[in-house]
C-alpha positions as CSV (number, residue, x, y, z in Angstrom):
1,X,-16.4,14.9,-21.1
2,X,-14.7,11.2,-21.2
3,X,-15.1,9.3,-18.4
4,X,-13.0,7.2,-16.1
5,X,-13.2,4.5,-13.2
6,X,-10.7,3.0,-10.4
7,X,-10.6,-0.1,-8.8
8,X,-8.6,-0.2,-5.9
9,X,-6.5,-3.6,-4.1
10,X,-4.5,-3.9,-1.5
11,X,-3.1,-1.5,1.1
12,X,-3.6,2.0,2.2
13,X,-0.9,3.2,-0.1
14,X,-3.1,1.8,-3.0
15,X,-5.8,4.1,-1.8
16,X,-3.9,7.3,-1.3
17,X,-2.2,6.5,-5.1
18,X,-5.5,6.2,-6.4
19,X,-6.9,9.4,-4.7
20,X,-4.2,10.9,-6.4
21,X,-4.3,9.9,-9.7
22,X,-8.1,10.5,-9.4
23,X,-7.1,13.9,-9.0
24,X,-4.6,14.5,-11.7
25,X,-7.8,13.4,-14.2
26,X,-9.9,15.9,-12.6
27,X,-7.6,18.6,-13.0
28,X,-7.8,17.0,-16.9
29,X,-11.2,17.5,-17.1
30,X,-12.2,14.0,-16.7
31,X,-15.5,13.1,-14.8
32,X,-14.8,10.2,-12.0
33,X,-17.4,7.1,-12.0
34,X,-18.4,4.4,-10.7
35,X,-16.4,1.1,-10.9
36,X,-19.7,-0.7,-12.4
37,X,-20.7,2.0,-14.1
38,X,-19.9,2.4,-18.2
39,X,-16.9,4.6,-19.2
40,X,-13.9,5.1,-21.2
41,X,-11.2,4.2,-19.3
42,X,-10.8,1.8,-16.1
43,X,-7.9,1.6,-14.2
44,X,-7.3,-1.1,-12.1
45,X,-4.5,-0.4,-9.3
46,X,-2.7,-3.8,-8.3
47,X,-2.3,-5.5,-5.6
48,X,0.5,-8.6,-5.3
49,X,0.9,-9.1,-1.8
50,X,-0.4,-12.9,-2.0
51,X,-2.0,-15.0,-4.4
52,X,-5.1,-14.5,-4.0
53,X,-4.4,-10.4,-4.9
54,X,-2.8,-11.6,-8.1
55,X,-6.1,-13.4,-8.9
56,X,-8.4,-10.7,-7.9
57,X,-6.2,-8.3,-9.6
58,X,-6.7,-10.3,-13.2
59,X,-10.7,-11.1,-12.0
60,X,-11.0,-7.2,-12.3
61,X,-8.9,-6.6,-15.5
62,X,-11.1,-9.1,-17.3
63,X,-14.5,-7.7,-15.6
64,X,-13.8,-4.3,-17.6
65,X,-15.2,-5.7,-20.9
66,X,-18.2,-6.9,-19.7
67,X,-19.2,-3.6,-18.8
68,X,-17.8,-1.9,-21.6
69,X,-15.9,-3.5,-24.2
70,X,-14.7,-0.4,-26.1
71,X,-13.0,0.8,-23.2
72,X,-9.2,1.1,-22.3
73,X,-8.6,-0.8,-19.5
74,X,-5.3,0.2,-17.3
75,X,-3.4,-1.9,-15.0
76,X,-1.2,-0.6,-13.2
77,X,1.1,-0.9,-9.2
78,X,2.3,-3.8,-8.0
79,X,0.8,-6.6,-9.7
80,X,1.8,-4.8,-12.7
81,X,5.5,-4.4,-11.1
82,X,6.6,-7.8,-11.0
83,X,4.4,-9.7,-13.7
84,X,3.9,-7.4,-16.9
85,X,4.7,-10.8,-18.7
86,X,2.1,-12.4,-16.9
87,X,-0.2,-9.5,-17.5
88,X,0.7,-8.9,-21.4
89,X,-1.4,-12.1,-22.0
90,X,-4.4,-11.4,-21.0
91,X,-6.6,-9.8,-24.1
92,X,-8.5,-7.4,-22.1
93,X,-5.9,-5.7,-21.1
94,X,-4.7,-2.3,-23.2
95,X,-2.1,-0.8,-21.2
96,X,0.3,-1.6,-17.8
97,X,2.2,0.6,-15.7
98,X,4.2,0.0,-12.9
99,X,4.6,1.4,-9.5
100,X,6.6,4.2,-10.8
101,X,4.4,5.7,-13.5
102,X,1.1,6.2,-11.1
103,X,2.3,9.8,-10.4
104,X,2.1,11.1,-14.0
105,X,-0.3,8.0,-15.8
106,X,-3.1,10.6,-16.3
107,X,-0.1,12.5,-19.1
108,X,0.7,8.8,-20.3
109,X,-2.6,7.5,-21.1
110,X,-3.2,10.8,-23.1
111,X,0.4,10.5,-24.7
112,X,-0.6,6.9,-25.9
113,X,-4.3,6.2,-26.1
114,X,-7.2,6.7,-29.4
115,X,-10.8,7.1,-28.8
116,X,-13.0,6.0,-31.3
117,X,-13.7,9.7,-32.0
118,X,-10.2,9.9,-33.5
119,X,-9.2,12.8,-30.7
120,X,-8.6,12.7,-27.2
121,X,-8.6,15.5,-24.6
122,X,-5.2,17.4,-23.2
123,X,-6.4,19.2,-20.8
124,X,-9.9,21.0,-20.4
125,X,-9.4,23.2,-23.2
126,X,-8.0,20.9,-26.3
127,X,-7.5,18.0,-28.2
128,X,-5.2,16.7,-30.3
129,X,-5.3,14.2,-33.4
130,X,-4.7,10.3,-33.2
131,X,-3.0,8.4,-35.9
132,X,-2.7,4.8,-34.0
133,X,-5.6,2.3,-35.2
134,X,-8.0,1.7,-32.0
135,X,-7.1,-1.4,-30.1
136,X,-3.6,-1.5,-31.0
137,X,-2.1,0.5,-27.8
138,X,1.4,0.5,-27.0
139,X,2.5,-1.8,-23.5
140,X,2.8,1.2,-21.4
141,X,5.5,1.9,-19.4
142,X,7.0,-0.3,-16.4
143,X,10.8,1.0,-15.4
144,X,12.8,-0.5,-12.7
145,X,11.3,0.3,-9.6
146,X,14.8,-0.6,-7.9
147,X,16.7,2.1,-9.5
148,X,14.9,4.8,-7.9
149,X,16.1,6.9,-5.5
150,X,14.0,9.3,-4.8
151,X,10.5,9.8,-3.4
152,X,8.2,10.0,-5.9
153,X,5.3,12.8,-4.8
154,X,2.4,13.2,-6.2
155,X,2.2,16.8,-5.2
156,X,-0.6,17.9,-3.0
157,X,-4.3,15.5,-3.0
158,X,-7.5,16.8,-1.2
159,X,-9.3,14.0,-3.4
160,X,-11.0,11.6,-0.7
161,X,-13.9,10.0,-0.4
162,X,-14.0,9.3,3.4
163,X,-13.9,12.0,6.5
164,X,-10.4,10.9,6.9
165,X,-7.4,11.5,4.7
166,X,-4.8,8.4,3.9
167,X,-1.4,10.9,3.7
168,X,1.5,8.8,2.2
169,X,5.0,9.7,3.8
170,X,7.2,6.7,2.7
171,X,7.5,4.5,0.0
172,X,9.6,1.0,-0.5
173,X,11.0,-1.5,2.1
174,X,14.7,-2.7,2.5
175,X,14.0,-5.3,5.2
176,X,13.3,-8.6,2.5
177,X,11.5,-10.9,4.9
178,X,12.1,-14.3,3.2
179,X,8.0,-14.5,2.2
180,X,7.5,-10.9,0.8
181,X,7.6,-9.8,-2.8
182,X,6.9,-5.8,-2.0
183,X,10.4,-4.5,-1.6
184,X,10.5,-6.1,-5.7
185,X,7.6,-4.0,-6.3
186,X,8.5,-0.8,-4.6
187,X,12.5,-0.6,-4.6
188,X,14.3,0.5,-1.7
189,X,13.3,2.6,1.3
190,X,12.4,6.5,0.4
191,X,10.7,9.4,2.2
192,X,8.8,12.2,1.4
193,X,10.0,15.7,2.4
194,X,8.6,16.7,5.7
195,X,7.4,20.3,4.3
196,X,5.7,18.6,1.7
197,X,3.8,15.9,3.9
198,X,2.7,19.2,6.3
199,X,1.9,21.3,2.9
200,X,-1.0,18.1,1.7
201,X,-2.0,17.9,5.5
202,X,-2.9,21.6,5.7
203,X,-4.3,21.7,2.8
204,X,-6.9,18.1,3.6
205,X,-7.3,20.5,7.3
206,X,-8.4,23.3,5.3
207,X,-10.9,20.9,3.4
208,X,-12.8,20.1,6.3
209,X,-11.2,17.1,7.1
210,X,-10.0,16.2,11.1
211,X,-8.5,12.7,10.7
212,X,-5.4,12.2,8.4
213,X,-3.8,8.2,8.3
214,X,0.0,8.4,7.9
215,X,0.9,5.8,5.9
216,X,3.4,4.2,4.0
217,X,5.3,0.6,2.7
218,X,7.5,0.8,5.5
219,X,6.4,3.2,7.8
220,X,9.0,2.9,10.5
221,X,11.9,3.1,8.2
222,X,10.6,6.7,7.2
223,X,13.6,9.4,7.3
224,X,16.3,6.5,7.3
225,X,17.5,7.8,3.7
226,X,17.6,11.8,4.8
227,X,21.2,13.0,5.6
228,X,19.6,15.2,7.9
229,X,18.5,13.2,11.6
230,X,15.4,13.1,10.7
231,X,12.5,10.4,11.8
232,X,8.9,9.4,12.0
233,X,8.4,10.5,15.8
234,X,10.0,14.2,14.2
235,X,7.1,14.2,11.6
236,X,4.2,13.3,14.1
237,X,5.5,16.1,15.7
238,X,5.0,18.5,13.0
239,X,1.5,17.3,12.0
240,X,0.3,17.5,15.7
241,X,1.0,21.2,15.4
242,X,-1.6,21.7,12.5
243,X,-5.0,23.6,13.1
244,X,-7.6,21.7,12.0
245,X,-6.2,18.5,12.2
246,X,-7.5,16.5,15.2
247,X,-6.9,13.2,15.1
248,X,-3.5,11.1,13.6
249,X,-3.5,7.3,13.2
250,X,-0.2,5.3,12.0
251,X,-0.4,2.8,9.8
252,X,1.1,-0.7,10.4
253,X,4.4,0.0,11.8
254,X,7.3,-2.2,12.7
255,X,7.5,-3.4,16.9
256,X,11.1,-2.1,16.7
257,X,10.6,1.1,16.7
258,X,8.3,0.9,20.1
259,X,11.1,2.5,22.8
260,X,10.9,4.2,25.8
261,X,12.5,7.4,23.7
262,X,9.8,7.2,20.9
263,X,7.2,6.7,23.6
264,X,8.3,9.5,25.8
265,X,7.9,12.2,23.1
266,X,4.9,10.1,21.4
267,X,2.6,10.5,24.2
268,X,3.0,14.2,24.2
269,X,1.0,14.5,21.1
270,X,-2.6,14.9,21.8
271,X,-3.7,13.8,18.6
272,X,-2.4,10.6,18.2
273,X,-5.4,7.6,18.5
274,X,-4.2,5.0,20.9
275,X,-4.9,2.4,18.6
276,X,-1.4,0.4,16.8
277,X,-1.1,-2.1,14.2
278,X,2.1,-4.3,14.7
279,X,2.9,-6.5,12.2
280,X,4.1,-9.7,13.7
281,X,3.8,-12.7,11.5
282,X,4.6,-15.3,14.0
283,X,4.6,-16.0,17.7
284,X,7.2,-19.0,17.1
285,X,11.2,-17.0,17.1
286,X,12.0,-20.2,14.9
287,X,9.8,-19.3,12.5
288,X,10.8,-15.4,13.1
289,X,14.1,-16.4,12.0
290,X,13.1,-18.5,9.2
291,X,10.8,-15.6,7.7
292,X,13.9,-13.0,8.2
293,X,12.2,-11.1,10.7
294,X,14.5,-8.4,12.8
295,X,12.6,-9.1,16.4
296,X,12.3,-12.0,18.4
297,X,9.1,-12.5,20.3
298,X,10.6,-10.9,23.5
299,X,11.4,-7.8,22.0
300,X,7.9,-7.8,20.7
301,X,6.6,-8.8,23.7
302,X,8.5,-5.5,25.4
303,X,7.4,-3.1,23.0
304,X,3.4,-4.2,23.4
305,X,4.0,-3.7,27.5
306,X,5.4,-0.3,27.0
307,X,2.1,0.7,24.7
308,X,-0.1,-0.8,27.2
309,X,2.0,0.9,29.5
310,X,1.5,4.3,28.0
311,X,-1.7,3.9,27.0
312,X,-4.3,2.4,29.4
313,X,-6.9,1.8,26.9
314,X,-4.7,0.7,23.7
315,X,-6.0,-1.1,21.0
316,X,-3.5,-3.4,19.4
317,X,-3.9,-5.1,16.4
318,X,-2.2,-7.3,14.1
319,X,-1.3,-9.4,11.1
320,X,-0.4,-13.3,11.7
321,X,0.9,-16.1,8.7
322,X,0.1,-19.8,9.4
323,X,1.3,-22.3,7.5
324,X,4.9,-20.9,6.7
325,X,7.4,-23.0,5.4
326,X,9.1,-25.6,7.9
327,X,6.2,-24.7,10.6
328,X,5.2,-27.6,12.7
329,X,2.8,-28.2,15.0
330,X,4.2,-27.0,18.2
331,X,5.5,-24.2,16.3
332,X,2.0,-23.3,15.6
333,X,1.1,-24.1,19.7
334,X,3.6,-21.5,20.0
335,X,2.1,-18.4,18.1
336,X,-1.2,-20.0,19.7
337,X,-0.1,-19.1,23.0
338,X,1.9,-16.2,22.4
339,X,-1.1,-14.7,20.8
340,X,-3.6,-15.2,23.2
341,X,-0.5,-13.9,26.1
342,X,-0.9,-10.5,23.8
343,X,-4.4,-10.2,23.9
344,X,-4.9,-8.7,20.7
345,X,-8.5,-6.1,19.9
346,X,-8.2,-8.0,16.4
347,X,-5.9,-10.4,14.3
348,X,-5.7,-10.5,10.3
349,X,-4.9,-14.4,9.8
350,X,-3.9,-15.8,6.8
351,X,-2.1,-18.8,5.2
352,X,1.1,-18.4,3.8
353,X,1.3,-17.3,0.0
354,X,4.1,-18.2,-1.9
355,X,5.6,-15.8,-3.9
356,X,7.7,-16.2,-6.8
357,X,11.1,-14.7,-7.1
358,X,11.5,-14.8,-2.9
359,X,13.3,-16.9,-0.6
360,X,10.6,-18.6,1.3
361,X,9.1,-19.8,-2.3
362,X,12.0,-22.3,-2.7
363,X,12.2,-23.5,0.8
364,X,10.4,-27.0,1.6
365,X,7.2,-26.7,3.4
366,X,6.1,-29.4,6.4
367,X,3.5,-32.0,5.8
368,X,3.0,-31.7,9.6
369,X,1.7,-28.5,9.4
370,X,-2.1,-28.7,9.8
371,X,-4.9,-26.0,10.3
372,X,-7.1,-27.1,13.5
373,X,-9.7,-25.7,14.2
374,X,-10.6,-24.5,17.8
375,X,-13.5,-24.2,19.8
376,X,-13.7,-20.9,22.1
């Protein structure tokens, strides 16, 4: 039985790909190991939302050898995406695939890959002969993720390590904020079918499993590309109904779609944990504006009242960038002070990352911007 390991980066939608493609080697007869333990291939699933995921994506790829150096080591996602060049010159690596090719890279790897026993498995049952020389693998496969127009399912995955289930509804983002390289990664905004998000979500209920995460690139923007008037608050709806399930967490979603409307028929679902991730950026509407935001810090501000509002004990969390291009000091006091008016349960804080190919990456950064740091 070959063996093969994941390494996961990045976001939730990471994890639920890799769950995935865990499960279509399973179903291949492949036993699943341990990152540091020895096997035959490793696939390392990308993450490029800053620099420092670019560097531990590349840390990992090169890892692979030390633990086995006859293996076939896999990178694939969005790292993969938008730098195969980049990628292509490191040695270690045998084989990259893009965000497009996770849903069928168990079938790819077979199609393309030797062993050093000169056959390699197609299934449980078979094998077929090799006629490439080991270590001289094909690139893979990375097509143009912005071309696609359809939602690319991975069919139905009870693989999961956790009590909870990651369920991925959506997929690619069409807002472009000036600093983000993801929409380049994952194309343009698409959405699962409702029947087959309830189809997986019966199935993880039916497992055992009483938590499910809805997730997705841009979770908000989820039923935008239907013809039908579908939306997320429809969805929720659905998976509320399912036995089994008990408990239904978003992931981060956009302040925006916080109204009195999606309120009013939110809080009739039991099962949704009053807990929300908002993804602000900035407290400062100059540099809202500058990062090509689509809310000013009012309508922010309105949309955390109504949660609070509906939801005595709320937990709101949130992700903040400091440092962005053109941010000065008092537009730092400002996010200071608008963050500490929004009394946050917890903040992810990090310094800007430029990324190459966005607008943000060419635009001239302060020298009055300083990090100081505050005593409670």
């Amino acid at each position: 039985m070959k063996k093969v390991a994941f390494c996961t980066l990045g976001c939730k939608v990471n994890q639920y790909e890799t769950n995935a493609m865990i499960e279509q080697f399973i179903k291949k007869g492949y036993e699943i190991v341990n990152f540091e333990e020895k096997a035959d291939i490793y696939i390392i699933n990308t993450c490029t939302v800053t620099n420092m995921a670019d560097r531990k994506s590349r840390q990992m790829l090169r890892r692979v050898k030390e633990i086995n150096k006859e293996a076939i080591v896999v990178a694939c996602g969005c790292y993969a995406q938008v730098a195969k060049e980049e990628l292509e010159k490191i040695p270690e690596i045998d084989l990259i695939y893009g965000t497009n090719e996770k849903n069928r890279i168990a079938e790819y790897i077979e199609r393309e890959c030797p062993f050093q026993l000169g056959t390699f498995p197609i299934g449980v049952s078979g094998t077929f002969e090799v006629s490439v020389p080991l270590g001289k693998f094909p690139n893979g496969k990375v097509t143009d993720v912005m071309y696609q127009k359809e939602f690319l399912d991975f069919g139905t995955t009870l693989y999961t390590e956790k009590t909870r289930a990651v369920i991925k509804v959506q997929d690619g983002c069409d807002r472009f904020c000036s600093y983000c390289i993801i929409p380049y990664a994952r194309g343009h905004v698409r959405s699962r079918k409702p029947e087959s998000v309830i189809e997986e979500i019966k199935g993880v209920a039916k497992e055992g499993i009483k938590e499910v995460v809805i997730t997705g690139i841009h979770v908000a923007s989820y039923g935008k590309d239907f013809k039908d008037d579908i939306g997320l608050i429809d969805l929720l709806e659905k998976v509320n109904e399912i036995e089994g399930i008990e408990r239904i967490r978003l992931g981060s979603i956009e302040p925006t779609i916080i109204t009195d409307g999606f309120l009013e028929r939110l809080t009739k679902l039991e099962k949704i944990c009053d807990h929300f991730h908002l993804s602000l950026q900035s407290g400062c509407d100059e540099t809202l504006k500058r990062m090509n935001r689509k809310y000013t810090t009012e309508q922010f501000r309105k949309s955390t009242n109504l949660l609070k509002k509906a939801y005595p004990n709320v937990a709101l969390t949130t992700d903040i960038i400091v440092g962005f291009p053109g941010e000065t000091d008092e537009e730092f006091e400002k996010t200071y002070k608008f963050l500490k008016e929004i009394d946050f349960y917890k903040m992810h804080i990090f310094k800007y990352s430029p990324r190459k190919g966005t607008k943000a990456a060419v635009m001239r950064r302060s020298n009055r911007w300083k990090y100081k740091r505050r005593k409670k």
